[in-house]
C-alpha positions, 0 to 999 in steps of 0.5 A: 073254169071248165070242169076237171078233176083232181087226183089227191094224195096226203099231200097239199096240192094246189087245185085252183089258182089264185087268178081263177075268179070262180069256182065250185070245189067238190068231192067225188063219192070215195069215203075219203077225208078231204081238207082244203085250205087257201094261201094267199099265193100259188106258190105257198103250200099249206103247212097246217091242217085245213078245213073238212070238206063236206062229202055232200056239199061242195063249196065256192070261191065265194065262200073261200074267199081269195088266193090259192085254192089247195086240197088234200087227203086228211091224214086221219082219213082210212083212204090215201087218194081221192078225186075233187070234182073242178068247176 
């Protein structure tokens, strides 16, 4: 997976694939809140709150484990967007 980056708002948006092997998940500097959760299809957004994803770590598909890789802004977070760095 080359590098990208994703633009976030409030809503869930999937940022990897279920197919993508390997990947490292991390947040760009902004002071947003980010959740992160997986769902076991591409097509199936999240409906519930996810995990808090750490400013200062990132994390992998290894510890995520399979499925879909989605993100978004936490909603108590005091910004509305926010970029995940993608490898």
């Amino acid at each position: 997976m080359a590098t990208t980056n994703a633009a976030l708002t409030r809503d869930w948006s999937l940022v990897v694939g279920a197919a993508v092997g390997r990947a490292l998940i991390s947040l760009a500097p902004s002071g947003a809140l980010v959740e992160i959760a997986v769902t076991g299809a591409d097509g199936t957004a999240q409906t519930v709150s996810g995990h808090l994803l750490d400013v200062e770590k990132g994390v992998t598909r290894d510890l995520l484990g399979d499925g879909a890789i989605w993100a978004r802004v936490a909603p108590m977070s005091s910004l509305a967007t926010a970029v995940l760095v993608l490898t």
